[in-house]
Structure formats: structure tokens, C-alpha cells
N, C-alpha and C positions, 0 to 999 in steps of 0.2 A: 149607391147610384146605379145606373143601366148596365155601369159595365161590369157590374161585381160577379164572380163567379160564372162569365160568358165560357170560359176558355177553361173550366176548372175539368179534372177529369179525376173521377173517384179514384181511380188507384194511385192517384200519384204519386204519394211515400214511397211505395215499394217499388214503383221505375223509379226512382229519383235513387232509390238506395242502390238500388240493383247499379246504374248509371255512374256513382261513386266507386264502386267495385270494379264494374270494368277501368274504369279509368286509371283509376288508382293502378293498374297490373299493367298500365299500357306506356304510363306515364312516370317518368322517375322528377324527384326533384320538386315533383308540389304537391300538394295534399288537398283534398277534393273534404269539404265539409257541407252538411245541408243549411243552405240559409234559414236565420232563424226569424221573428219579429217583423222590425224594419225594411228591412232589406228582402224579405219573402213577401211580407202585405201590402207594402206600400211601393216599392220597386219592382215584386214581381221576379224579382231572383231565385231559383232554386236549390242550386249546387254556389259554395264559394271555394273560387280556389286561390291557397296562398302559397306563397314561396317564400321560406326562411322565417314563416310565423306570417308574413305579411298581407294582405288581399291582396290580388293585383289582377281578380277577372271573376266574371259569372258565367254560370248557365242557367239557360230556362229547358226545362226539359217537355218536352211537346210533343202530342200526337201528329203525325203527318198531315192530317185532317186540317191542322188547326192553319197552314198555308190556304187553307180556302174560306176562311172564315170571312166575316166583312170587316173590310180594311181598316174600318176605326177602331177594330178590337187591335190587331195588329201595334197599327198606330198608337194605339192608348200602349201597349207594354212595349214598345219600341221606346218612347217618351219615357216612360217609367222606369226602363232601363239606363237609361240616358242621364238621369239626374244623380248617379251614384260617382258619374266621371269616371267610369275603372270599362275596359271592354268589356259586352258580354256577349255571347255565344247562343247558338240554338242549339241543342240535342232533342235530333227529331226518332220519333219509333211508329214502326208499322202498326196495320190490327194486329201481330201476333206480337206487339211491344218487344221487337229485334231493334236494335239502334239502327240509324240507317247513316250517319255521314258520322260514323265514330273517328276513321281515320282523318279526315278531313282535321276537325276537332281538337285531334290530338296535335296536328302541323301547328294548328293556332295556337296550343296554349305553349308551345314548345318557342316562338317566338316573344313570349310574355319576357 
């Protein structure tokens, strides 16, 4: 459909990994894995984080960019996030792919 692949950005593995790394050193207590299948295709999830084995939230990891995009791309993975019932989070990065609200980020998952 239109909206397949609007918001894709070639590198994304390796911010995503990169993104599990910092995380993982900022964060104690939960364990950052990359979504896989379901939950990546059809959700639109990137990063799953669990605590004590369990999900309990996502990230999408995005280029700053991708805030000016048109809103029904937004909307579509807003939605698409939304049908998993678990929170999910943005991890936005600059053009030189630097995180930008990592701390922010890390408050939220620390309240999960």
C-alpha cells in the first residue's frame, strides 16, 4: 500500500543496533532487543524492551526528519504502534545519526 516504506531509511540496522548499545549502558534493569517479524512489519516497532524476560515497551527509532513528514505517515505508525497495547517511545537521531532525546528516553523507560 502508499504507505509502505515512506519513512524507511537505509541504515537503519545499524542506528537501531547502535541505539540498543547506548541504551543498554544507560539503562540497568531491562534489556533492549531488536524487534523482529510482527511486531517490526506490521507494528512498526524497532527496539523491544523487556524486564525480567517480559515486553513491557517499544521504540521506533527515527530520523529527526521524519517529525515533518506528512501526518498520515505519522498517524499510520502512531496507530500501528498503538495496537501492540504495550507503550512505545521515539528515538529520534540527527544527520550525523547522534541520538537526540536519549535522556528523555531513558526517564520513560525507567518508569515502565
Amino acid at each position: 500500500h502508499f504507505l509502505a516504506g515512506i519513512a524507511e531509511m537505509p541504515a537503519g540496522g545499524i542506528v537501531e543496533k547502535r541505539a540498543i548499545t547506548e541504551l543498554a549502558k544507560k539503562v540497568s534493569g531491562f534489556a533492549f532487543e531488536e524487534a523482529e517479524g510482527f511486531l517490526d512489519e506490521e507494528l512498526r516497532i524497532d527496539i523491544v524492551i523487556k524486564k525480567n524476560g517480559s515486553e513491557v515497551g517499544g521504540i521506533q527509532v527515527k530520523p529527526l526528519t521524519f517529525k515533518k513528514v506528512r501526518r498520515e505517515v505519522i498517524t499510520f505508525n502512531k496507530n500501528a504502534n498503538q495496537k501492540w497495547g504495550k507503550p512505545v517511545f521515539y528515538l529520534y537521531y540527527d544527520d550525523n545519526e547522534n541520538f537526540v532525546n536519549v535522556d528523555e528516553l531513558v526517564s520513560a523507560i525507567h518508569k515502565l
